[in-house]
C-alpha positions, -999 to 999 in steps of 0.1 A, spaced: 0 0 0 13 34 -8 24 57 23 -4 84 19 25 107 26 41 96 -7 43 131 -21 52 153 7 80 129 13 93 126 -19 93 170 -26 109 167 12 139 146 -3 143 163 -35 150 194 -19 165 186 10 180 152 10 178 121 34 178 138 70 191 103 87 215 76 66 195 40 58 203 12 77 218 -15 50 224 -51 55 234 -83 31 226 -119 33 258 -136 35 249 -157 -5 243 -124 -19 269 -97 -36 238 -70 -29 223 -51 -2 190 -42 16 170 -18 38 176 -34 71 143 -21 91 119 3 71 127 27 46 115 11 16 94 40 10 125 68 8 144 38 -11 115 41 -40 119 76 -38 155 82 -43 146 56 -74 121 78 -91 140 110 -83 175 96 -101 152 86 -134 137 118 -134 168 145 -127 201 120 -131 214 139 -103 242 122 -86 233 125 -49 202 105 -56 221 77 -68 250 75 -42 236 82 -5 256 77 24 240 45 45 246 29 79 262 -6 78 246 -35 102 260 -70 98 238 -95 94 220 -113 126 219 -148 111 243 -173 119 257 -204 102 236 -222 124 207 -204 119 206 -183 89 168 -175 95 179 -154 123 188 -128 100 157 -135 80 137 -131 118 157 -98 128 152 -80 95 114 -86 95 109 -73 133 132 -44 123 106 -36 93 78 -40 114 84 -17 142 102 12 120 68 7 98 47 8 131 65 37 142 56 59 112 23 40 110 25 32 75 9 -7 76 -28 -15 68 -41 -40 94 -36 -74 71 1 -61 57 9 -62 94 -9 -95 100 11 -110 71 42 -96 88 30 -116 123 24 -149 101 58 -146 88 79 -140 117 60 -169 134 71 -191 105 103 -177 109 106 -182 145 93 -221 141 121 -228 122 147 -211 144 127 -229 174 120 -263 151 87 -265 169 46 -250 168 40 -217 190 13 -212 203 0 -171 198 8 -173 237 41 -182 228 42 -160 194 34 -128 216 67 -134 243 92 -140 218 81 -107 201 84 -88 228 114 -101 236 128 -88 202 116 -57 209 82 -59 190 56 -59 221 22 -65 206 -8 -80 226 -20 -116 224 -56 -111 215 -46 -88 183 -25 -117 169 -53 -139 172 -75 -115 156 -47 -112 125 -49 -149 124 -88 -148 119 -83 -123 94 -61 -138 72 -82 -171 74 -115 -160 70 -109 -124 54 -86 -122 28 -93 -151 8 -124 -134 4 -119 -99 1 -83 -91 -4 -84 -58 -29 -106 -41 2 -77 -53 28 -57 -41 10 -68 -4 1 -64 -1 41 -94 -15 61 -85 -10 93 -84 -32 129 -118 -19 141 -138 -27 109 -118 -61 106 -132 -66 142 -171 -60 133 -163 -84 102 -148 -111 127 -178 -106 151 -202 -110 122 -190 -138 113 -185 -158 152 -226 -143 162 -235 -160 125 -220 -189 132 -232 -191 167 -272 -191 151 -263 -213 126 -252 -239 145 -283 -231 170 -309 -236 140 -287 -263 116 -269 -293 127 -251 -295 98 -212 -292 97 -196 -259 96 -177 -260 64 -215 -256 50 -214 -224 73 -175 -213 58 -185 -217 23 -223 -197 29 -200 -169 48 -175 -167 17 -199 -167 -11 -218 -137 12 -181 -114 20 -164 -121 -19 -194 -102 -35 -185 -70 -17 -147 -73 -30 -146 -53 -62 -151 -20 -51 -131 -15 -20 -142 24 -17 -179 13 -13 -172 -17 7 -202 -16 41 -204 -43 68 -244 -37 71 -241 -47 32 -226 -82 38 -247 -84 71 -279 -83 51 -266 -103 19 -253 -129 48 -287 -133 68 -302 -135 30 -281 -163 21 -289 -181 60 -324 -174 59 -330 -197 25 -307 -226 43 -325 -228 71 -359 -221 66 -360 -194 89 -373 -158 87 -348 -128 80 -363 -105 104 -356 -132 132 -321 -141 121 -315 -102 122 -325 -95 158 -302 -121 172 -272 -116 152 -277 -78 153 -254 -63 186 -275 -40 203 -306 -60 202 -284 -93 210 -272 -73 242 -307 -66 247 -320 -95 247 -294 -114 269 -302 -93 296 -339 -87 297 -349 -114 275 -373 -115 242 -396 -87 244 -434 -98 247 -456 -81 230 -479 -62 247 -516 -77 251 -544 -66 234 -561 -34 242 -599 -38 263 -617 -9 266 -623 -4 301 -658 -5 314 -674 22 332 -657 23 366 -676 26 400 -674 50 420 -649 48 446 -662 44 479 -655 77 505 -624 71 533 -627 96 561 -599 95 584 -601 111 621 -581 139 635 -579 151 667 -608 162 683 -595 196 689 -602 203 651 -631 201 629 -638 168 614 -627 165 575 -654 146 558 -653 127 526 -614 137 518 -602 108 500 -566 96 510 -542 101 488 -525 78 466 -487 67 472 -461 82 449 -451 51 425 -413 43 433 -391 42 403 -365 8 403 -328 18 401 -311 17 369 -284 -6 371 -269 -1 338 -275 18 304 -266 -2 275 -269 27 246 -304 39 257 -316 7 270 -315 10 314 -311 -25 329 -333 -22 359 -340 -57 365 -319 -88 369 -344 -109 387 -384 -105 365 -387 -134 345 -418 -116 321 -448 -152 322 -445 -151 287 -409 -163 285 -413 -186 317 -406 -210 298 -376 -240 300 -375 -240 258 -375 -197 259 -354 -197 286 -323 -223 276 -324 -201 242 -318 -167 270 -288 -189 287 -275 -195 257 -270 -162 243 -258 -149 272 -231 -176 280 -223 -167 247 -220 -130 249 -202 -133 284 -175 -156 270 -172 -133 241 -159 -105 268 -124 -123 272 -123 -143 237 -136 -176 247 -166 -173 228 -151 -205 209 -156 -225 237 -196 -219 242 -220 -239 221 -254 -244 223 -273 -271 235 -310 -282 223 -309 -310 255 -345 -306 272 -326 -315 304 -299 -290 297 -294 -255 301 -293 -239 268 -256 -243 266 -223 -262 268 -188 -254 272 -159 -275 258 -127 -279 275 -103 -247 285 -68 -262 281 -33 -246 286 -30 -243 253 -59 -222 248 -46 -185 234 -63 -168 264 -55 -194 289 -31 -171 304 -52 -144 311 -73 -142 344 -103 -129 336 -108 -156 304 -99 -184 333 -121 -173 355 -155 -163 328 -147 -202 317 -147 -215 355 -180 -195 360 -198 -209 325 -181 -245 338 -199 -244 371 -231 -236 359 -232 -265 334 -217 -286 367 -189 -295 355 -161 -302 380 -134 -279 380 -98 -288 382 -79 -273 415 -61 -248 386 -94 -231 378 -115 -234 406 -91 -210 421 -98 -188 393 -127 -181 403 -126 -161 436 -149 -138 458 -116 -114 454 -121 -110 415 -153 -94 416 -138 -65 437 -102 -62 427 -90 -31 406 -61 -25 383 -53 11 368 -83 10 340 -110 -2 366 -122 -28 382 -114 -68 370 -147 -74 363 -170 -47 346 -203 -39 356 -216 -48 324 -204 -86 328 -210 -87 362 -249 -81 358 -250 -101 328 -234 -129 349 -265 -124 377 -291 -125 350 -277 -156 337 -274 -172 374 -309 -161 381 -320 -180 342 -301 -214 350 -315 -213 387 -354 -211 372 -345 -232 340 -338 -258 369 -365 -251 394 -389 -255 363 -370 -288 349 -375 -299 391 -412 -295 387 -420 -311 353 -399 -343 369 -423 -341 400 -456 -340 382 -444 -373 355 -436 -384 392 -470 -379 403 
């Protein structure tokens, strides 16, 4: 991708010169050299400016020598240390688009495999960059990862013309919350869902200035609503994120009963109340009614007040409505800490709506507290015994312990966790009952 600054730069050189000398480096097979970390950019530069004026001090620059960091031993050392070097004097001047950079990532893993002659894990990936002076945080590799698997086969020229991280993110979370209903309402594999998901993002490709996630969101639920049978308008309140929130907290919204007139009312009957005999009686004053009290808000999700974790509306008191609540929920809890991939749903009439598979040490967000402790919670709820590791993950301290940005645990997935307590407690209590009438 060409540095937006392209120009600028290039008028900048032609009048002034390089300010700082480029770092050169050569492979020990080769009689040339390179641009040891960044610069490519004033390299092309000084090439177009020597074809246009022949001057001489375009064509013979003064440059900073740096031996090559491979050994004989390890010549992809060199290879590792020149790509690092690229991507942090790149970073610096901010001239990458999001999948250039995730290329980069893929590469120096490769790289660092073969110096290593063994897998790393993103875990692993993440400490050896840092170590070599390229800190970059776990979750974003895993996110680069997703990208370049599920992205750029599709829509590469868009990637490419600079999409950045925060609309590669909405892509990424269209595609896990599409997934998620699909594999609610199909039990069919989920290559089916991969190839649907492709066919949906690849028409969007062509014209990269135009390109819309709301776009491939409608073509997508389009495409979804003819495989399963299944109408749009309910496909797009569950994958859509505000009314998905919505509805993990407070439920599906009933809707509201018919209106009956009211008949004429009678007439209310007169209250007299006594006062002290030293005044005048007051006769036929009606007592007044008390001020209705107004519930707390909890929490504002946009402009939607939580102010109850506990009313269970009779029209969703249901186990079947109720296991489909649990499982978004699980679902949109595990999502806070990336372990959204170990949530699945569950369509057991003795279950609770959802299931959650294994949470192994080699699970990218293994590592990280709150992840261990979100999975312990989700575990413990579907009864599954927890090993000593992450049972003490989950302690009383974590719900009131604060760090520099806030507390441990927001107050969004704290109340989210209470509704979904107080959902698998009734799921249960209603399951109990059923068993005691076929009892009786």
């Amino acid at each position: 991708m060409r540095n937006p600054n392209y120009d600028d730069i290039k008028e900048s050189i032609r009048r002034r010169g390089l300010d700082t000398p480029p770092p050169i480096t050569r492979r020990p097979d080769q009689e040339w050299f390179i641009i040891a970390n960044g610069g490519n950019t004033r390299l092309s530069i000084l090439n177009e400016l020597w074809r246009e004026t022949h001057d001489e001090r375009f064509w013979r620059i003064q440059c900073l020598y740096k031996p090559w960091a491979g050994t004989s031993d390890q010549p992809m050392l060199g290879e590792l240390r020149c790509l690092i070097g690229h991507l942090a004097e790149n970073d610096m001047h901010g001239k990458l688009s999001f999948i250039e950079r995730a290329l980069g990532i893929n590469k120096a893993r490769e790289l660092y495999q073969q110096v290593e002659e063994c897998q790393l894990s993103q875990r692993e990936l993440a400490e050896h960059l840092k170590n070599d002076g390229y800190p970059i945080n776990q979750s974003h590799i895993s996110r680069m990862e997703q990208a370049l698997e599920y992205l750029l086969p599709c829509i590469p020229e868009v990637l490419y013309a600079g999409m950045g991280r925060s609309q590669v993110e909405k892509l990424l979370s269209l595609r896990a919350a599409s997934l998620h209903l699909w594999q609610r309402h199909s039990a069919e594999d989920v290559g089916s869902f991969d190839n649907l998901f492709s066919s949906a993002l690849s028409l969007f490709n062509d014209q990269p200035e135009d390109f819309a996630i709301e776009r491939v969101q409608d073509e997508l639920l389009g495409l979804m609503s003819q495989e399963l049978n299944v109408d749009y308008n309910l496909l797009l309140l569950d994958v859509d994120p505000s009314e998905q929130k919505r509805q993990a907290v407070l439920g599906p919204t009933p809707e509201p009963p018919p209106y009956i007139p009211p008949e004429d009312p009678e007439p209310l009957p007169i209250t007299r109340r006594r006062k002290p005999e030293t005044e005048e009686e007051d006769v036929g004053a009606p007592v007044p009614l008390p001020e209705p009290e107004e519930a707390p808000s909890l929490l504002c999700e946009g402009t939607e007040p939580v102010t109850d974790i506990w009313r269970i509306p009779q029209l969703w008191d249901t186990t079947e409505s109720l296991r489909s609540a649990s499982d978004r929920l699980a679902w949109d809890l595990a999502e806070h800490y990336a372990i959204d991939d170990r949530v699945i749903s569950d369509a057991d009439i003795n279950g609770i709506g959802f299931q959650v598979m294994p949470f192994a040490s080699d699970h990218p967000m293994f590592t990280r507290p709150q992840s261990r402790a979100c999975w312990a919670l989700l575990a413990a709820l579907n009864e599954i015994p927890l090993t000593e590791d992450l049972a003490s993950a989950l302690t009383p301290g974590l719900f009131f312990q604060r760090d520099a940005d806030g507390f441990f645990f927001s107050d969004e997935f704290l109340i989210k966790a209470f509704r979904l307590i107080r959902i698998v407690r009734r799921i249960k209590e209603l399951q109990q009952e059923a068993q005691h009438a076929a009892d009786d």
